[in-house]
N, C-alpha and C positions, 0 to 999 in steps of 0.2 A: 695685727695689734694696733689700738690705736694709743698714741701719747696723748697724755692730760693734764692738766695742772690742776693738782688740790690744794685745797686752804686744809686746816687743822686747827683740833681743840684736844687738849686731855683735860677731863672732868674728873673729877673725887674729892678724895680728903687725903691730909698727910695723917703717917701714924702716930698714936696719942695724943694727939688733939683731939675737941670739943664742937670745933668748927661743924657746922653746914657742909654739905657737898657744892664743889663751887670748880672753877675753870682755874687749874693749874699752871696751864699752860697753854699759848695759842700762837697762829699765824701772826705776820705784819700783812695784811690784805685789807680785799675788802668789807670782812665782818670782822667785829672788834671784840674782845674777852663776852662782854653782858651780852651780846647778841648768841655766841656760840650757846652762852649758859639758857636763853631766853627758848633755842632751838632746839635745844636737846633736852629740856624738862617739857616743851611743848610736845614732844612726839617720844614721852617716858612711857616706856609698856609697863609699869608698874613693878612692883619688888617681886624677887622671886620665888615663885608657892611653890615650885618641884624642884628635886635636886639633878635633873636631865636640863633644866632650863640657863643655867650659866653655860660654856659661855654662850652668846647670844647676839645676835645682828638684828637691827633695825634700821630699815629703809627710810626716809621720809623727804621730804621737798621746803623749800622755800622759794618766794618769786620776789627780792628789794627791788623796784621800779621794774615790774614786770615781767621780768628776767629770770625764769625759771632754774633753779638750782636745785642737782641733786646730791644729798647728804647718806651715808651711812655712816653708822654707828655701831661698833663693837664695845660690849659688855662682856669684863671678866673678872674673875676674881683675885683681890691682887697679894692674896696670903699675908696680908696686915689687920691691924684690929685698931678702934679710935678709944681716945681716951677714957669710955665708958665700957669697952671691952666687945664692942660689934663689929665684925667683919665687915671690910673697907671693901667696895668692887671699884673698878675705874672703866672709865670708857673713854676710849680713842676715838673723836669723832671727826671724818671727812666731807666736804661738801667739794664738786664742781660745777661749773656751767651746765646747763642739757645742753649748748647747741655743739657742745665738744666730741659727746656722741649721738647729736643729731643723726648725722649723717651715716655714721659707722654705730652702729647699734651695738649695745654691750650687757652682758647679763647680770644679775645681784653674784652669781657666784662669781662672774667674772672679774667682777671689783671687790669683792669679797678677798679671793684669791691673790689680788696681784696689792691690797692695802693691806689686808691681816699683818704683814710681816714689817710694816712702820711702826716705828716706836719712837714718834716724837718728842721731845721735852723739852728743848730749851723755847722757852719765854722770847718771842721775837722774833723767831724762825722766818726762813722763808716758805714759801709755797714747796710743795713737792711736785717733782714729776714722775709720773711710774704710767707703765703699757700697759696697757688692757687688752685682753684677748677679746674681740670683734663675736658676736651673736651668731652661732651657725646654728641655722633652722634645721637640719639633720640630725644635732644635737637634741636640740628642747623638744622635734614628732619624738625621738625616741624615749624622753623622761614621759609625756604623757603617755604614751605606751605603757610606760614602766610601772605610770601609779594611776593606769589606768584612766584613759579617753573618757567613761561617762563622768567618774568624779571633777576630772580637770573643767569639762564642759561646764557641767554644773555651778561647779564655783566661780568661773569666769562669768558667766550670767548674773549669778547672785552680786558680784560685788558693782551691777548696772542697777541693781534696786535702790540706791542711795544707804544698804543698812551694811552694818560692819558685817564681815565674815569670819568665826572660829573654826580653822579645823580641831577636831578633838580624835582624844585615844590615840593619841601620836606622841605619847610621854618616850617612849621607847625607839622613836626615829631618830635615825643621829642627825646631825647637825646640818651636813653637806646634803644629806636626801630632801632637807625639810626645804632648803633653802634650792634645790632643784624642782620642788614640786613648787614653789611658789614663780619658779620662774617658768614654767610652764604654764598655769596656769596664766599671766601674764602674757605668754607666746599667743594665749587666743584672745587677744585684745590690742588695737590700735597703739603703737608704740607711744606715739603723743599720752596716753592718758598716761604715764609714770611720773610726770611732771606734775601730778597732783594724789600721787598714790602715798602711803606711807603703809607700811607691811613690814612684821615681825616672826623669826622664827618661835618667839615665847613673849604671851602678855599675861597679867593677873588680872582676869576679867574681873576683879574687886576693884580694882583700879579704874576710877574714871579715865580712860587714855583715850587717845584720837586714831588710834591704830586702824584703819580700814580694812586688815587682810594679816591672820595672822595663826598661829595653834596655841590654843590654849587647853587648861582642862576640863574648864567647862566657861561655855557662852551665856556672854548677858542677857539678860531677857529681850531685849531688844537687838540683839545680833542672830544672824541667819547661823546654824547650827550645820556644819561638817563631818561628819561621822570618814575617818580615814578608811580612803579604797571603799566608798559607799555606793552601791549599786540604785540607789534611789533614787525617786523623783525630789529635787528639791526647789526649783523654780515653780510659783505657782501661775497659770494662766491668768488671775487677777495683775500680777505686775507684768504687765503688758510689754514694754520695752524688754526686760530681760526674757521674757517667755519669747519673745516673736527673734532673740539676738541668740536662743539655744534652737531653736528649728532653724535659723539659717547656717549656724554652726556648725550643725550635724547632717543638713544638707548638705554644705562643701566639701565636709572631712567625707560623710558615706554616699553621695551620689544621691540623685532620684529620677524617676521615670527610665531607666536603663541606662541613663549613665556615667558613665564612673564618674566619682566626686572628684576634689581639687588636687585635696590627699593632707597630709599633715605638716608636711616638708614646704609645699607651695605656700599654703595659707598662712604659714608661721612668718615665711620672706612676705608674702604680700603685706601682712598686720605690721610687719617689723619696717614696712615702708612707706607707713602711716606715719609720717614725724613730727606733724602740724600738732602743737601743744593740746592737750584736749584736757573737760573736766570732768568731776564722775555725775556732776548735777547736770548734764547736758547728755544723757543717757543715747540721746537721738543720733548723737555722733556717731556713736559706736555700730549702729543698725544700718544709716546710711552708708559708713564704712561698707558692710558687708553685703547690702544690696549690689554698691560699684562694684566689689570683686566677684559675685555672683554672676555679673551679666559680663559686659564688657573686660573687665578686670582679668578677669578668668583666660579670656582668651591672649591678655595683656600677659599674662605670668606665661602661659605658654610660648607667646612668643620671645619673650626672655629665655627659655627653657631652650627655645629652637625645638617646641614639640605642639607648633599649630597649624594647622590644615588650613592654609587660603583661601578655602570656598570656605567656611567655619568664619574667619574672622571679616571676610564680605559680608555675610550677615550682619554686620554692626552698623552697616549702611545701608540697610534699609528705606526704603522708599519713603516708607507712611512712619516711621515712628526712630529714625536712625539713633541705637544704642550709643552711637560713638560719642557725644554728645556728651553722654552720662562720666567721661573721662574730663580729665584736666589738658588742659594746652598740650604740655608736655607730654601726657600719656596718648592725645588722639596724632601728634606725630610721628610718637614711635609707634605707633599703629600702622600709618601710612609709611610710614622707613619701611617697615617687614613686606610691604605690601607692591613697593616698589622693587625691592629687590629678590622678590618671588616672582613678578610676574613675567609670563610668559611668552606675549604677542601682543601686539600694537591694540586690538581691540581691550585686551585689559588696560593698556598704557592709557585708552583715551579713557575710561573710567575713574583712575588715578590721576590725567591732568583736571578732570569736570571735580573732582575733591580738591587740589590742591591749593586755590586761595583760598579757600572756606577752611579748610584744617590750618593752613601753614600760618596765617594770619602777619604780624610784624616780623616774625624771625622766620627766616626761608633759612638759615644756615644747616640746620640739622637733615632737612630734605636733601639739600645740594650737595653734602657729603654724601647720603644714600644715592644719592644719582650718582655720580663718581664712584663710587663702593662698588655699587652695581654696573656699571660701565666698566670696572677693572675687571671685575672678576670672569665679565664674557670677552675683552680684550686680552687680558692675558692667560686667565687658564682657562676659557674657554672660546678660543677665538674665531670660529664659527659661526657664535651668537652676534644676531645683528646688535648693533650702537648706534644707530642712525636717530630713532627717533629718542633716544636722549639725547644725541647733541643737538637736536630739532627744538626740545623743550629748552636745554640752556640757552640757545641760539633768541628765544622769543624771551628769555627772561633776562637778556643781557649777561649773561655771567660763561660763555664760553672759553673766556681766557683762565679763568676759575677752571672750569671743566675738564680743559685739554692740559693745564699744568698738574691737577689733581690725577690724572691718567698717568702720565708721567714719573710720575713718583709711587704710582700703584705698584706692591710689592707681588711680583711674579716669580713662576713656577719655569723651572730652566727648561723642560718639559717644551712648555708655549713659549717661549722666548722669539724662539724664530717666528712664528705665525706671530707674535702678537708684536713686536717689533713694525712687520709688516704693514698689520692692519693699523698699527700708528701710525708710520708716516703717512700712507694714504689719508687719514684723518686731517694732519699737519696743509699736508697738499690739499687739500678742497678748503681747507678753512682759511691757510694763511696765503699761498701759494697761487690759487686759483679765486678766492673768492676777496676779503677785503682788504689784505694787504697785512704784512707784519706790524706793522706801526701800535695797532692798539693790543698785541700781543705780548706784555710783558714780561707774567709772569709764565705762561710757557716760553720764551728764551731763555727763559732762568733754568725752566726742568728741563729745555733740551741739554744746556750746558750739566747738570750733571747726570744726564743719560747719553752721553756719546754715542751710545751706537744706535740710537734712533736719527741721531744727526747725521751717522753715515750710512742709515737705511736710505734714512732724505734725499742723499745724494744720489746715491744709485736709482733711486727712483724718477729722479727730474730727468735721471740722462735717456731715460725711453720717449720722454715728452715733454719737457723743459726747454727755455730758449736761454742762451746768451744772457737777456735782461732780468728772469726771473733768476738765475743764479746770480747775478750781482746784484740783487735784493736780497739775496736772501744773506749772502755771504756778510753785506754791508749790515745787515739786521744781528747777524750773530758776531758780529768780530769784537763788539766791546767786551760782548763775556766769555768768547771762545778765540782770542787773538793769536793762540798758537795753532788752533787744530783748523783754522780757516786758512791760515796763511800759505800752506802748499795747495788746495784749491785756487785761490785766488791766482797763483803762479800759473799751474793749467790753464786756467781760463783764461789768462793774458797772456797766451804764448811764450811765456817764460820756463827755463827749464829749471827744476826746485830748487833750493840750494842745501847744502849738507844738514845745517841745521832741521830744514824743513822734513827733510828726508828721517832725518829723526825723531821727528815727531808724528810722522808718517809710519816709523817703524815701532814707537810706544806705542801708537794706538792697535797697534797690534791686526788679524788679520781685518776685521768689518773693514777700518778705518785706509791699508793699502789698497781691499779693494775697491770702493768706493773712488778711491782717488786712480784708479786701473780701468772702472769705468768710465768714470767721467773723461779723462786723457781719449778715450775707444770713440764716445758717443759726439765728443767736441771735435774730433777730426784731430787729434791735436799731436799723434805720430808719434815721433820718437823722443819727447820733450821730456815725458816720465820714461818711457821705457828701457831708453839708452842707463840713465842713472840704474835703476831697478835690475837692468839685467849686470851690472859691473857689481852693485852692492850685495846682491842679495842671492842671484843663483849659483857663485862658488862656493864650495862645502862648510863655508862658514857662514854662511848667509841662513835665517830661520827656517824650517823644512816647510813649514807650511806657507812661507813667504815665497821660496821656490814653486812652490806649485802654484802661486797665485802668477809668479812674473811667466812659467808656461802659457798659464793658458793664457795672459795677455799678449803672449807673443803668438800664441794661436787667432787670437781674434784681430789683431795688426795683418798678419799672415795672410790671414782669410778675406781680408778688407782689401789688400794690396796686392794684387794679382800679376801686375806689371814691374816685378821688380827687377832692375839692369843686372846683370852679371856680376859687377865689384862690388853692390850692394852685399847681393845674394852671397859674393864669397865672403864677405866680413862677415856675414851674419852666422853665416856657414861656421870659418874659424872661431866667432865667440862660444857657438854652441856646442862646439868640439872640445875648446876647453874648459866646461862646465864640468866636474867630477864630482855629483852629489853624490851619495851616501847609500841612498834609498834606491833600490833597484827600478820601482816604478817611474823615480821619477829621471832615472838612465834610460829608462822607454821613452818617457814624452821626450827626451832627447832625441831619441831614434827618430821619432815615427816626424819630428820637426825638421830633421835632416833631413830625410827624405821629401819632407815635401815642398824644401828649398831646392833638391837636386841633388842633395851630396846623399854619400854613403852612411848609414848607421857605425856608432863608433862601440856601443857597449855590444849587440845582437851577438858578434859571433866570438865573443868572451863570458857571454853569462854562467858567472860559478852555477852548477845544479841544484844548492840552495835556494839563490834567488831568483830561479826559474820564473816559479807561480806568480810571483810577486812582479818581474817582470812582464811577465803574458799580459796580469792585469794592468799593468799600466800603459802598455801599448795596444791592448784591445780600447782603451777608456779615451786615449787621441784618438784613436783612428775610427772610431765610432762616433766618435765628437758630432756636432751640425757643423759641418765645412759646407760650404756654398756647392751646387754643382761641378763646379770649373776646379774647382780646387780639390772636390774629391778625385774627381776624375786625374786629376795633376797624383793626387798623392796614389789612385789605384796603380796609374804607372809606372812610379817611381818603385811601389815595392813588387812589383811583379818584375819592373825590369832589374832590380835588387836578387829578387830570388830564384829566379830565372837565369842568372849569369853562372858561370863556372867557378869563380873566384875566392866567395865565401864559403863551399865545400870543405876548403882545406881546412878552418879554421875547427878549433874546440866545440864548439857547440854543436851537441848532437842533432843527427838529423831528421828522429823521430821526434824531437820537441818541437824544431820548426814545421815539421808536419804538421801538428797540434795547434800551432797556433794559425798556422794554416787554414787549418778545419775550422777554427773558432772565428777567424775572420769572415771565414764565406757563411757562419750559421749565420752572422749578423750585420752582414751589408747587402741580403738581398733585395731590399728595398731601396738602400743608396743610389745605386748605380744601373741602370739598366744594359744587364746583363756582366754586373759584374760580380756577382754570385757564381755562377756556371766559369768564368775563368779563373776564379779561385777553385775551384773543384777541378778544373781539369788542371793546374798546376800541381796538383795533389798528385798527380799521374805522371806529371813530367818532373818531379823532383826524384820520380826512382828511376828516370833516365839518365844514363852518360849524358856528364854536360856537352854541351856541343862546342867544339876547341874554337877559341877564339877567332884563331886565323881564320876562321869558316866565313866569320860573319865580316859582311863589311867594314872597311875602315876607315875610317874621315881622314881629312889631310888639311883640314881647313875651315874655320866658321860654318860656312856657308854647307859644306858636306855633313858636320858636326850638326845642325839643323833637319841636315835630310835624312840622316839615319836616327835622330827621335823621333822626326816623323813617319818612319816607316816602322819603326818598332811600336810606335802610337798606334798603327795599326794593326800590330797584333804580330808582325812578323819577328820572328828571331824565336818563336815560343809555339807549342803546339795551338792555345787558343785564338784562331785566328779571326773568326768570326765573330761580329759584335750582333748580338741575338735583342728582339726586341723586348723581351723581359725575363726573370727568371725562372728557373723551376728546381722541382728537388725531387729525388726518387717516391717520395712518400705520395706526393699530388699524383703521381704518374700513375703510380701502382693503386691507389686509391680510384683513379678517375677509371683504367681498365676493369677493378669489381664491379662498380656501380655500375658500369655500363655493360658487364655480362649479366650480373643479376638484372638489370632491363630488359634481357633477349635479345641483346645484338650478336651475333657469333662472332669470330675468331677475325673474321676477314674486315665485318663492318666494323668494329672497336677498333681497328689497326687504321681504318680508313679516317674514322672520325680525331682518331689520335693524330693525325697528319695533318688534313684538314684544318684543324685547330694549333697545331703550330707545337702542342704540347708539350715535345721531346725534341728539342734541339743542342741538348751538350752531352759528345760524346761520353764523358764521367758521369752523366746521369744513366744515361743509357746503359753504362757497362753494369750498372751497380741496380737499375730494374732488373736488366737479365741475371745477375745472381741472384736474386731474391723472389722475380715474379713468381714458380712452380710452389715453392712455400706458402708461399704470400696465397696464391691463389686457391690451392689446397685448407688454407686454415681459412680462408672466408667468406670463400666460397660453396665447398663440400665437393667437390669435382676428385673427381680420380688422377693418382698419380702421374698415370702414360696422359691423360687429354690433357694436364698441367703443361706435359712436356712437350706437349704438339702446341701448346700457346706460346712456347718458351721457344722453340725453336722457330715456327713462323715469325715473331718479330726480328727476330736473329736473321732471318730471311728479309724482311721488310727493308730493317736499316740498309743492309748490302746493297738490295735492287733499287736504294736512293730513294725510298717512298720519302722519307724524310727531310731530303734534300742530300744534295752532294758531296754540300764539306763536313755533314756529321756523317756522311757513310766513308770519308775517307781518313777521317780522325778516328772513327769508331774502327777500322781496320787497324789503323797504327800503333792504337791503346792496345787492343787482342794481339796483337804481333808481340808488344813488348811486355806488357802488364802479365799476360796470362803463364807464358813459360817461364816468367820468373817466379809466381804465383806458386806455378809447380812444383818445382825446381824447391823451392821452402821446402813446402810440402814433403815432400820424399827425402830431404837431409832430414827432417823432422820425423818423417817415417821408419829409418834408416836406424837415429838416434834410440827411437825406441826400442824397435825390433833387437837392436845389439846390448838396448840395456842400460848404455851409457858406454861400454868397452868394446871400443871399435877392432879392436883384437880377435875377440867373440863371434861367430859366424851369427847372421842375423834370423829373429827365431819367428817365422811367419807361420799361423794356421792354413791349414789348407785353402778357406775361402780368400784370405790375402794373395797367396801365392796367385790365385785363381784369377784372380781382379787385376793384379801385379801384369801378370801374361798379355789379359785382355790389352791392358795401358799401353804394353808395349806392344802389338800386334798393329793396335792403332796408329803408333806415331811410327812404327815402320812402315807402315802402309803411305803415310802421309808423306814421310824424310822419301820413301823410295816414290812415288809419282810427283813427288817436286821435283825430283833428282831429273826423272824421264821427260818432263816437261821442259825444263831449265826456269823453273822461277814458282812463284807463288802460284799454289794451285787457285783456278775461280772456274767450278763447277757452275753449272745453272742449275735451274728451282728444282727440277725434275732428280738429278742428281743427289742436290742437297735434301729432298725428301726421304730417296732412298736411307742416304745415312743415317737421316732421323728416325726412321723403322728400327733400324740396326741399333740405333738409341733408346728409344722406347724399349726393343726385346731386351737391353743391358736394365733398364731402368724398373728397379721391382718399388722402391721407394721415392717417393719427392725430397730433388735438392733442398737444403736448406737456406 
């Protein structure tokens, strides 16, 4: 809607009177009674010849010093008679300014609509205000539609001949259609020219009137003739101007040479954005008009539209003849705006800087926002896209404090927050930080101050490559507009420990804003100056959860930094983190797994409710996975190996197939950490189904000094089956994979096993037990080989490991595993067996087919055979190769199937 201010007249006569038709009643403005009356007898459509023609509107214009006004006029009948007994009509007539809907364009019906319902009268009035509904171009394609595109066309040309136009045979239109069809009509001509139009729904062509555009019942000799809904030629190729403004018309609206025209809708918004006053005696206007939107124009509406093709509006920069030219100031900028922020790589950048003082001319501001527009949108929603060579251009045009505070306040997508966060401060840092200094930066410290967490991206960022001096530059540059959120940095960085207040504003900034100040405390060496405060405020169960997880891992990265820490250190630190009681199970992990790698014991591990199991594993997989340095993984691999390795935490709740688990999930994911600490988590997996070994067994310190020798000696591997520290890892799958590949090459049974040794392949006995239950499978499904030769590969390794081909401590671990692993193995097994066979009711004699029973006998013929020549022997039997072959005949004739 647009608001207006109108003047007003009511014209007629009172009833029984003699009187003249004269001004009633008018505005106090700036036309005075005689001027209203002078206005509205100038632009009289003549008395009414049909009974469809009251009531009735009339358009018309006047310009006092230049200043184009437009008026309408409502004619009605006002059911009185004058003193001579003639029907009285009166008319309500409106004028305002053109330049009120300059700007926002408005239609005859539209004012029509929103004045119809004034009914001024008193004498002196003031001006009126009333909204007007604004020109949609979707509205008026669709009336010429309605009353038909060749007639609309038609008449819009005729009324460029200099001669009046009738439409006729439109006695029977009602009111609103007539007064749509003329505003259609109008939709195909430069908005400006209404400032000299005046048009009628009904005139008496008997009438000398001035009416240029109007229906009547029949046209004066001298007026161009409209036949309603007329399929006809009526321009004729003699008037030049209008004949050459209806081929360019009906070019736009239907296209030519294949392609599609403008359409109805564009060209209506194009014309209606013609607002420069025009006359109808200057015809040439109207043609040049529509040349501009033919060429250049055209791709101008599309690029409004967001519907132009970039190589399409390049053309208008042409070499030999550049269309762009053919535009105004303003419309070859916003050419170049679209153009900028389409384009795609530096080679079109440099095409757009070789255009840019030649289009930009005195006003660069419109550009400079397109640069920034287009700088934000590959900063923050797409922040992948390079920025370089726009800040390169502001950088040569003076205006990068413009550019980098314009970014800053670019509205982003939470999506790219984090990347594009990023790629600002790095921006911030080359420009302020590294290159000229904050000083001529103003108005970007204004947008760092209300983007805080660019300001604690800032930070985090100087602390990988910042000094000292550059942080109290920068600190000094931001403290007049940021004097709360500087002032706990500036504590860090002066060795001061923060003080409560600061700490609070430390804690409104919420997480960016702690950690940044978590880094920076990390990268400035600056110890426990934050960390001490952080970990009293923040990791007791009232402290924010996500703040907790920030004060961990800064105690992980203090941790990790300080390797040397004293005993009464280490226990304070110990006891603070023992009475941490968060909430969140994971974050009673990072508990654990931080105890441990000070020395102490985990305080949640052997209480975790079965709920928060999952939740725990993750959280103590997510520490213990963490980048700890070397030395300090190696510190924490010992500590929980010597943890879970002890007798003590057995007794406790938590089950011990879960820490099996997390067991398992440690060793999938530190085989690269640690060398060789992969393979003694896997054989722990083997000694946790052993009887712990009673304390009394193992040595016992009596004093510092011993208390040293026996970490050192358990550092070695002693107190636990892994005792050997192997020079890298390995996993069943490499093992069993590297024996296919090298039997599908042709090596047999003996070279594969040699090459497998050689090469160092299989050195932990928990690898080794878990190829031999799988190889026969394994090599069956990948190989294609037969059952019994699966079990001749199966059992020659079985053979290998014993005779030490592999070395000694995996043939004497691999021993110790089969000794204890395997009859317990069984032993499952057969209760499992047992269970079935009876059913579930052990009451029930248990119910075996013959082939069970038959297997059953076998099993046991064996391990009599085996319990009575240990017996005869007095110890572990150790047959030689020769022996052990035989057995394995005896194996292969039991063997009709490969193990799985």
């Amino acid at each position: 809607m647009v608001r207006v201010e109108v003047e007003w007249a009511l014209y007629g006569k009172r009833a029984g009177e003699r009187d003249d038709y004269s001004v009633l009643a008018a505005s106090r403005g700036l036309f005075q009674p005689a001027q209203f009356e002078g206005i509205i007898t100038r632009f009289s459509p003549g008395n009414p010849d049909v009974p469809s023609a009251l009531p009735r509107v009339t358009f018309s214009w006047v310009a006092p010093n230049d200043q184009p006004y437009l008026g309408m006029a409502i004619q009605e009948t006002s059911g009185k008679k004058d003193g001579v007994g003639r029907a009285i009509t009166r008319t309500r007539y409106f004028c305002l300014p053109y330049e009120q809907v300059a700007r926002h364009p408005v239609t005859l019906l539209g004012l029509y609509e929103a004045l119809q319902g004034l009914e001024p009268a008193e004498p002196g009035g003031a001006a009126l205000h009333v909204d007007v509904p604004e020109l949609v171009p979707q509205a008026v394609a669709d009336d010429i539609a309605k009353y038909g595109d060749h007639t609309v066309r038609e008449t819009a040309a005729l009324l460029l001949t200099g001669r009046s136009v009738c439409v006729l045979q439109a006695e029977d239109v009602p009111l609103l259609d007539r007064l749509r069809f003329l505003d259609a009509v109008l939709g195909l001509l430069p908005y400006g020219f209404r400032t000299r139009l005046a048009a009628s729904t009904w005139t008496n062509s008997a009438s000398p009137h001035r009416i240029r555009l109007s229906f009547a019942k029949r046209a004066r000799d001298s007026a161009a003739a409209v036949p309603w809904r007329t399929q006809k030629a009526l321009v004729s190729p003699d008037e030049a101007v209008a004949y050459t403004y209806l081929k360019q018309l009906t070019g736009l609206l239907e296209g030519s040479r294949g392609h599609s025209g403008l359409g109805p809708v564009q060209l209506v918004r194009a014309l209606a954005a013609e607002r420069e006053p025009r006359k109808f005696d200057e015809p040439q206007e109207a043609k040049r008009t529509l040349l501009t939107i033919g060429g250049p124009f055209t791709e101008l509406l599309k690029i409004r539209e967001d519907a132009a093709d970039p190589a399409r509006v390049w053309e208008l920069f042409g070499e030999d003849a550049p269309q762009i030219w053919d535009l105004g100031p303003a419309e070859r900028r916003e050419v170049l705006t679209y153009l900028i922020k389409k384009h795609q790589d530096r080679q079109e950048w440099g095409r757009i800087r070789r255009w840019w003082e030649k289009v930009v001319g005195e006003t660069s501001s419109p550009l400079e926002e397109a640069l920034v527009e287009t700088a934000g949108h590959r900063l923050w929603a797409r922040p992948t896209r390079e920025v370089g060579h726009l800040l390169e251009h502001a950088r040569d045009h003076g205006s990068v404090d413009r550019f980098l505070a314009g970014l800053l306040d670019f509205p982003r997508t939470q999506d790219a927050l984090e990347a594009g966060t990023a790629a600002m401060s790095r921006l911030l840092r080359q420009e302020i930080i590294e290159g000229a200094g904050p000083d001529a930066f103003w108005a970007t410290r204004d947008g760092i101050a209300r983007n805080p967490s660019v300001f604690h991206r800032l930070i985090a960022d100087l602390v990988a490559g910042g000094t000292t001096e550059e942080f109290t530059r920068l600190l000094d540059w931001l403290a007049p507009v940021m004097p709360q959120e500087t002032a706990p940095f500036r504590s860090i960085l002066e060795l001061r420990r923060p003080t409560p207040a600061q700490l609070d504003t430390l804690e409104q900034g919420g997480y960016d804003r702690v950690r940044a100040a978590l880094l920076m405390n990390r990268g400035f060496g600056r110890g426990q100056n934050l960390l001490t405060p952080a970990f009293e405020r923040w990791l007791g169960p009232q402290g924010p959860p996500a703040l907790r997880d920030l004060v961990l891992r800064a105690f992980r990265w203090w941790l990790d930094d300080t390797p040397s820490l004293g005993q009464e250190e280490r226990g304070r630190w110990i006891a603070l983190l023992g009475d941490a009681r968060p909430h969140r199970p994971d974050q009673r992990a990072s508990i654990d797994v931080l105890l441990i790698a000070l020395g102490g014991r985990p305080v949640a591990l052997p209480h975790v409710p079965t709920k928060d199991w999952p939740a725990y594993v993750e959280g103590f997989e997510a520490v213990w996975t963490a980048s700890w340095t070397m030395e300090s993984r190696a510190r924490l691999m010992e500590g929980t190996l010597r943890y879970l390795s002890g007798p003590d935490w057995r007794n406790h709740s938590r089950d011990l197939l879960d820490v099996r688990r997390l067991v398992r999930q440690l060793a999938d994911r530190t085989a690269e950490k640690i060398p060789g600490g992969d393979a003694r988590l896997r054989d722990l997996l083997y000694d946790l189904d052993r009887p712990p070994v009673p304390r009394a067994a193992l040595p016992q310190p009596s004093g510092p000094a011993e208390q040293k020798a026996l970490t050192d000696w358990m550092a070695q591997g002693h107190g636990h089956p892994q005792a050997e520290r192997r020079p890298s890892p390995e996993n069943a799958d490499d093992v069993l994979e590297y024996i296919t590949q090298a039997h599908l090459n042709g090596h047999d049974r003996e070279q594969v096993y040699a090459l497998l040794a050689r090469e160092k392949r299989l050195q932990s006995s928990a690898v080794a037990l878990e190829v031999l239950w799988r190889l026969r499978g394994h090599l069956v499904e990948k190989t294609g080989i037969e059952g019994k030769e699966a079990v001749s590969w199966w059992v020659d390794l079985a053979l290998e490991i014993e005779a030490e081909r592999f070395g000694s401590p995996l043939a004497g671990h691999f021993r110790t595993h089969v000794m204890v692993a395997f009859p317990r193995h069984m032993l499952d097994m057969l209760y499992l067996m047992e269970l079935v066979a009876r059913r579930g009711d052990f009451d029930q004699p248990p119910d075996f087919a013959a082939k069970d029973r038959k297997e059953l006998e076998e099993l046991r013929r064996v391990i009599d055979g085996l319990l009575s020549e240990a017996r005869r022997r007095g110890g572990r039997r150790r047959g030689n190769r020769s022996a052990g072959r035989e057995e394995d005949a005896r194996t292969e004739q039991r063997s009709e199937e490969p193990a799985g």
